[in-house]
C-alpha positions in Angstrom: 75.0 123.3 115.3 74.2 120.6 112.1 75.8 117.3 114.3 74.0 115.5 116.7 75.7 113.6 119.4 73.4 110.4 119.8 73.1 110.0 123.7 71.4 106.8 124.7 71.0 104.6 127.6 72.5 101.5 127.9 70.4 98.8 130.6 72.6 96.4 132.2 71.6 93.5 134.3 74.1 93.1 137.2 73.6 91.1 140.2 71.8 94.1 142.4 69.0 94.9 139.5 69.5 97.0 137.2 71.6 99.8 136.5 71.6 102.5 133.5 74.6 103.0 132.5 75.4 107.1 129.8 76.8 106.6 126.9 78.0 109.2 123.9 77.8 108.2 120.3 79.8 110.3 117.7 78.5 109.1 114.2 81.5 109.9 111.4 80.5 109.0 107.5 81.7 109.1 104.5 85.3 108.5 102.3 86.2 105.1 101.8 89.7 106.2 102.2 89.3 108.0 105.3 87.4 105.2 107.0 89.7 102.5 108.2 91.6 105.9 109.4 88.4 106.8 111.6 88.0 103.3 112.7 91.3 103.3 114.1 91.0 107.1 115.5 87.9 105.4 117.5 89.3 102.2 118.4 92.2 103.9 120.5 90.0 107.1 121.4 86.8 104.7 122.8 90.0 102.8 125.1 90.2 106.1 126.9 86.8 107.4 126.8 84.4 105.0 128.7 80.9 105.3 127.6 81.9 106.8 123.9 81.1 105.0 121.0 82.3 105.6 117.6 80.5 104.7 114.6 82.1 104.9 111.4 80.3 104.4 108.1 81.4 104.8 104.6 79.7 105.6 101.5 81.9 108.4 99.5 83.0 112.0 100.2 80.1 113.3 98.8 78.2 111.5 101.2 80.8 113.2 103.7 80.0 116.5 102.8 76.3 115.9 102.6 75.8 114.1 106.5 78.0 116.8 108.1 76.2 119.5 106.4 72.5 118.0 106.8 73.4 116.7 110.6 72.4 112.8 110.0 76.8 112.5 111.1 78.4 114.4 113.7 81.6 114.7 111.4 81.9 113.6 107.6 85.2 112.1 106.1 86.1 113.4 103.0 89.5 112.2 100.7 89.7 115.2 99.0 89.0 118.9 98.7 85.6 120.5 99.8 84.3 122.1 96.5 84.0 126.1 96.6 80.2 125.0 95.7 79.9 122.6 98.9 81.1 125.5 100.8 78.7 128.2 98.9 75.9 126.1 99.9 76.9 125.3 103.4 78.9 127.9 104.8 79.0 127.0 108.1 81.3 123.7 107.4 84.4 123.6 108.9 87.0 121.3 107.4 89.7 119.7 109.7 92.3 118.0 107.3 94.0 115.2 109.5 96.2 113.5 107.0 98.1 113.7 103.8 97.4 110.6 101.1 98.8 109.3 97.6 96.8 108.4 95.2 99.0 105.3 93.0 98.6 104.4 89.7 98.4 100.4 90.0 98.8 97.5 87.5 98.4 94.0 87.9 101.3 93.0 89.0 102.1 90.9 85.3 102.4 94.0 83.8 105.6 94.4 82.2 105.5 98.4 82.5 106.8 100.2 85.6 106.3 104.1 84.9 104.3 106.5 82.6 104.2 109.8 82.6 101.6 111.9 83.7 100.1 112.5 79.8 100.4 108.3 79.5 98.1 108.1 82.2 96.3 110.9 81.0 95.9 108.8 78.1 95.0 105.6 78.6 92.4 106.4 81.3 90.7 108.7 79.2 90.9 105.4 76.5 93.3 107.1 74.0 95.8 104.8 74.9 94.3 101.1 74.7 97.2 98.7 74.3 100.1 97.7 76.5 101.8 97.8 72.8 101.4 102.2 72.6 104.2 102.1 75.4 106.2 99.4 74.8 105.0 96.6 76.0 103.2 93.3 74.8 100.4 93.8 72.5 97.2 93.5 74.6 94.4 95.5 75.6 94.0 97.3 78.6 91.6 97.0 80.9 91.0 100.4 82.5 89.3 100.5 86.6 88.3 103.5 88.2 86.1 104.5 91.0 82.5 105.6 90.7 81.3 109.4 90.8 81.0 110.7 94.4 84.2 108.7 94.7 86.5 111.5 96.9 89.8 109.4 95.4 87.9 109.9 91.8 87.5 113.4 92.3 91.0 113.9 93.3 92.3 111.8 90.4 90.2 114.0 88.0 91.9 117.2 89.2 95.5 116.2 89.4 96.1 113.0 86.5 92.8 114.0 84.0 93.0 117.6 83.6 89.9 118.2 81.1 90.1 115.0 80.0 86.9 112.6 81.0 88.0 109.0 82.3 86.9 106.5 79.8 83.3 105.1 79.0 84.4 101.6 79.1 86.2 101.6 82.7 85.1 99.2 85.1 83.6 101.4 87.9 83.7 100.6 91.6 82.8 101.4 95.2 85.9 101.4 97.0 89.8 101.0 97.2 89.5 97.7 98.4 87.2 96.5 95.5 89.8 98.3 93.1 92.7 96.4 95.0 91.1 93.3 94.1 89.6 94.2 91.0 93.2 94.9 90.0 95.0 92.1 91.5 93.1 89.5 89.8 92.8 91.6 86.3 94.9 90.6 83.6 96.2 93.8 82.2 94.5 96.0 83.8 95.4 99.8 85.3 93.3 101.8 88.0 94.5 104.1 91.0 94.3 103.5 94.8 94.9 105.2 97.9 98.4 104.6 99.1 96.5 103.6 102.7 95.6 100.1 100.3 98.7 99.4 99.0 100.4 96.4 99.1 101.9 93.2 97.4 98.7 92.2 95.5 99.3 95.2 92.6 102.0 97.2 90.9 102.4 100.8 92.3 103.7 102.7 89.0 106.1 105.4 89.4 105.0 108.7 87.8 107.3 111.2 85.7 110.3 109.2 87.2 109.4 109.3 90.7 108.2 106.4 92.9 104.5 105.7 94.1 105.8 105.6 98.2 105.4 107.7 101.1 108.5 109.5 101.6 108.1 111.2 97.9 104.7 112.4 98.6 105.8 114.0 101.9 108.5 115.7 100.4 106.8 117.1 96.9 108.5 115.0 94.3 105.6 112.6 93.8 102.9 114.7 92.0 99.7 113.1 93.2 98.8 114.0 96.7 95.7 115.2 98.5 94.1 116.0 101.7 92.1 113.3 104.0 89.3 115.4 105.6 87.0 115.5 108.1 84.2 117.9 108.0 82.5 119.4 111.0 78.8 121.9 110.6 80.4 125.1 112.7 83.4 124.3 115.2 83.2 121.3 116.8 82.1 120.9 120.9 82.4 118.5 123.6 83.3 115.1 122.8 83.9 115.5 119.3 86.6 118.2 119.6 87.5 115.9 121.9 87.7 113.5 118.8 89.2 115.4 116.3 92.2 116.6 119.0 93.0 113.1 119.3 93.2 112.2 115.8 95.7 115.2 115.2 97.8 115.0 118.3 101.0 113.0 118.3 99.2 109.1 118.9 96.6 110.0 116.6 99.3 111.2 113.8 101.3 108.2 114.8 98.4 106.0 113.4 98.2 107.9 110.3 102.0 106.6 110.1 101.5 102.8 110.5 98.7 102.9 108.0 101.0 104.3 105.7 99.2 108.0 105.4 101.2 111.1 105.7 101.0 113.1 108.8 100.1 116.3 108.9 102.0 117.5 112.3 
């Protein structure tokens, strides 16, 4: 099998001596999206399983892919769907989807525009639409922000807003949905796209073709930009980490996926 579960020996001093106490590591990397979902996943899973630790690490779904496939993670989070070439090239990868997410077209919240339709946004991230003016609205340039390649909510983005088109030259790259949140919250004029997981008061969530950016119109089909949340195991997962990953998808773990504003998938 590609993962590794770390085991390792933790010394602690207690009054008689010294005692060794087991402990199991599970090492998850990857999606930026899917993290803060695996963090939580750990947080209640490691309150029921003394002596596991879980180590979450980002980095990108392509990084994902890559540790679950090369075995430097036992399972790699991905926000968005493994490529028929990933799978070519690694065969053996078994993908466990463990959420539903929404990817939202966000403004600063000045912005006097509250929907475009899927060829606007089409437009103006692929820079053929560079004023606020082109849609109605004041006559200013817009600033365009966008996640970096590798980027799992990039790749996503590409497939279902882009089409062919190539997202702009001039957009401001960045590592992460929370560096996008904050890039756009403090951006005048400005547009990018974000996870629905990082959503909140500090940006403009833009309805799409009519229909809302919220949770309850991705689950149901209306909203048109949705996409798995992976995680990605090298052959079927063993032991503590199918352990793991029947936690995350039974009712407590789907009930996180909730609160965090994800869509469940049972």
């Amino acid at each position: 099998m590609g993962y590794r579960l770390a085991l390792t020996a933790l010394i602690v001093l207690a009054a008689g001596g010294l005692h060794a106490v087991s402990a199991e590591d599970i090492n998850i990397a990857g999606s930026t999206t899917v993290q803060p979902l695996a963090e939580l996943f750990g947080e209640a899973f490691e309150a029921s399983h003394d002596g596991v630790r879980i180590i979450v690490q980002g980095g990108g779904s392509s990084v994902g892919v890559r540790s679950a496939s090369n075995g430097t993670a036992d399972i790699g989070n991905a926000s968005r769907e493994v490529k028929d070439s990933e799978i070519s090239e690694h065969p053996e990868l078994v993908v466990h989807t463990v959420a539903r997410d929404g990817i939202a077209i966000v403004t600063h919240p000045d912005v006097p525009i509250d929907g475009l339709t899927l060829e606007q946004a089409r437009a103006i991230f692929a820079g053929q639409i560079t004023s606020w003016s082109e849609l109605g609205g004041p006559d200013r340039m817009i600033t365009v922000i966008a996640r970096e390649e590798g980027s799992g909510t990039r790749a996503a983005f590409e497939d279902m807003v882009m089409d062919e088109e190539l997202i702009c030259a001039s957009a401001m790259l960045l590592p992460s949905n929370g560096a996008v949140r904050t890039a756009v919250s403090t951006t005048p004029d400005c547009i990018g796209f974000l996870s629905f997981g990082y959503l909140d008061d500090q940006v403009k969530a833009i309805a799409i073709d009519g229909v809302d950016a919220t949770v309850e119109n991705a689950s149901n089909g209306t909203y048109p930009v949705v996409r798995p949340l992976n995680m990605i195991t090298d052959g079927e997962p063993t032991g503590m980490v199918a352990e793991f990953l029947e936690f995350a998808l039974s009712a407590d773990g789907q009930a996180i996926v909730e609160d965090e504003g994800y869509i469940a998938v049972r």
